[in-house]
C-alpha positions in Angstrom: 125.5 24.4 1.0 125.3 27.2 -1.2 128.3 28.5 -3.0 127.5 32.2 -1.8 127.5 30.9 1.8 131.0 29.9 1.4 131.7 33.2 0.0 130.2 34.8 2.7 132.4 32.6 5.5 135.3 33.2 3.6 134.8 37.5 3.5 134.7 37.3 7.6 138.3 35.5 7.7 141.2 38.0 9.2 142.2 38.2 5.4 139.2 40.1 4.2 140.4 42.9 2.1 140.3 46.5 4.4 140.6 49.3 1.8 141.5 50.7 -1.7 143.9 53.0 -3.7 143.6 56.6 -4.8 146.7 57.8 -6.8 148.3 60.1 -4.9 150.7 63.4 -5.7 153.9 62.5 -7.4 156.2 63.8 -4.8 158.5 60.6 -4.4 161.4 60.0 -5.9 163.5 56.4 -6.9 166.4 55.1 -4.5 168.1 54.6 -1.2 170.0 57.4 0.9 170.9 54.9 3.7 171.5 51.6 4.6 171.5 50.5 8.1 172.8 46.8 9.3 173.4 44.6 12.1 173.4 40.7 12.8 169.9 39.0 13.1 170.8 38.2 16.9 172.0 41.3 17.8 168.1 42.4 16.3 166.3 40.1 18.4 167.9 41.5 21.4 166.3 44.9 20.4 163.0 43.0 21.6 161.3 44.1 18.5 157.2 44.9 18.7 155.1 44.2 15.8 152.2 46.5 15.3 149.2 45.4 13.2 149.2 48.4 11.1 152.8 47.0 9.7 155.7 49.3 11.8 158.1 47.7 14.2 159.4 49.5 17.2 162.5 48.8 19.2 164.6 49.1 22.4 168.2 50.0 21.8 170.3 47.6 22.6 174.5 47.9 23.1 174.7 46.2 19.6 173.6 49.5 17.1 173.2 49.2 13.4 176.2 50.5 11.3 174.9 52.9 8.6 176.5 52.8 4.8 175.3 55.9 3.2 174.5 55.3 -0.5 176.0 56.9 -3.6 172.8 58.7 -5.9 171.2 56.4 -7.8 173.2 53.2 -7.2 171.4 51.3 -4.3 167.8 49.5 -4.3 165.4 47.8 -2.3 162.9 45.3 -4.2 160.7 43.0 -2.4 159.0 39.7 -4.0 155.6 38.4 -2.9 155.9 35.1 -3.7 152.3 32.9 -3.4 151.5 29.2 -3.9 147.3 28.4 -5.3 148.2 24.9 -4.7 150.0 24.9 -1.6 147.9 27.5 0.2 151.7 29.2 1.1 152.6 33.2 0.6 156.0 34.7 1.4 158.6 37.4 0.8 162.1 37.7 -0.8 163.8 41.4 0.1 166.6 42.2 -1.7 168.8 45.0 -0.9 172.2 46.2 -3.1 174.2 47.8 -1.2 177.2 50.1 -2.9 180.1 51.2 -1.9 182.7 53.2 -3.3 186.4 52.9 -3.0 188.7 49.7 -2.7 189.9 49.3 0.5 191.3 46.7 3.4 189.3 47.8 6.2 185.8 47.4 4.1 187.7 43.8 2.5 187.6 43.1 5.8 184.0 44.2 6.5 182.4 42.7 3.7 184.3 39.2 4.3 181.9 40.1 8.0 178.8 40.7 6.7 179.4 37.6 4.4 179.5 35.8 6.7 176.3 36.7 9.2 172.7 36.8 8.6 171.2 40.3 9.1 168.5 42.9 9.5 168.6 46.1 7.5 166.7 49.4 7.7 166.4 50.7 4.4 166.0 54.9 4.2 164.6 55.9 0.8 165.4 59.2 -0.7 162.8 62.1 -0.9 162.1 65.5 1.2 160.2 62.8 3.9 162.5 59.6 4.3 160.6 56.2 4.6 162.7 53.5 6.6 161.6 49.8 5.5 163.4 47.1 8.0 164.0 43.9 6.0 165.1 40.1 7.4 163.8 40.2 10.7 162.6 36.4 11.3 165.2 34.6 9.2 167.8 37.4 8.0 169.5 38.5 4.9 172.2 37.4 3.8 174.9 38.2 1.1 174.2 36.0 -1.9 176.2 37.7 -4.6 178.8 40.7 -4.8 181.5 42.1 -6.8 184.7 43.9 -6.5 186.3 46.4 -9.3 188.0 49.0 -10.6 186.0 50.3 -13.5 187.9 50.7 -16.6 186.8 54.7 -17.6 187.4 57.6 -15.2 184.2 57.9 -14.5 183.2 54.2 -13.6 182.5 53.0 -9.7 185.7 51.8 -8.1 184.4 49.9 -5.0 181.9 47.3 -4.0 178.6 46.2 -5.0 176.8 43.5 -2.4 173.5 41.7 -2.9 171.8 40.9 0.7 168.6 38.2 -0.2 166.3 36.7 2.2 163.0 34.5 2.6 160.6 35.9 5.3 156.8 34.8 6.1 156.2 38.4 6.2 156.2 41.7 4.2 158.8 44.3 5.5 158.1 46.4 8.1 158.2 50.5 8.3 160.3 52.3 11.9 159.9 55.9 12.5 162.6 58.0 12.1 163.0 58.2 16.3 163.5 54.7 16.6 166.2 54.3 13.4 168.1 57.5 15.6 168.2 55.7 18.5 169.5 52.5 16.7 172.2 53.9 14.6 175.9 53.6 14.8 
């Protein structure tokens, strides 16, 4: 057989490339406004529906996500594709860090929570037109580092900043602004 008939089997597979890239305006901006979370069980009680065209949609359940707005330019999502030639594997590592100002026992006490669960979080970015990203829904995120401090100056962060890392066999999913209303605490 012919290598360009193994080409041509291999452009009619489901992974086929689809489209292109035009640079578009510059009217987005850097950051997160919002982060949204709740436990990975709680999620899959939402009976989440996966669309092709990479958005989620869910039915609110009694367990809502709890929203911790985010400080300017503290908090970020980054999302790894990670890919194996020799093993034929691909998946993804989100990573959210989460901020939060001001010591306190009741957000200890929180944290010491969220510690201790595996979540789902819907990510709002900043900008005139938010974007909501929802990250760990197969296997959930989970807190893998975190500090506690003071600062030293005046003008230093006095509170908490929390890592949430995962491993998912897919890319994060996008949820309109309706559905993120109906979930949030």
């Amino acid at each position: 057989m012919s290598p360009l008939h193994h080409l041509k089997e291999y452009n009619n597979m489901a992974c086929a490339l689809t489209q292109g890239y035009v640079l578009d305006c510059k009217d987005e901006v850097g950051g997160l406004k919002s982060i949204r979370l709740v436990a990975l069980a709680d999620w899959l009680l939402m009976a989440p529906v996966y669309a092709a065209d990479g958005t989620v949609g869910i039915t609110p359940a009694t367990n809502d996500f709890y929203k911790y707005e985010q400080l300017k330019e503290t908090s970020s999502l980054t999302e790894g594709i990670n890919s194996s030639a020799s093993a034929g594997t691909v998946y993804y590592t989100p990573e959210v860090t989460l901020v939060i100002s001001k010591l306190a026992s009741a957000m200890r006490n929180e944290i010491q929570l969220l510690s201790k669960n595996r979540l789902v979080a819907i990510v709002e970015t900043n900008g005139a037109t938010p974007t909501f990203f929802v990250c760990g829904v197969t296997t959930g995120l989970e807190v893998s580092a975190g500090t506690s401090a003071s600062g030293t100056a005046y003008a230093d962060l006095q509170g908490y900043t929390i890592t949430l890392s995962g491993m998912e066999p897919e890319s994060m999913w996008q949820m309109t602004q309706a559905d993120v209303d109906s979930v949030t605490n």
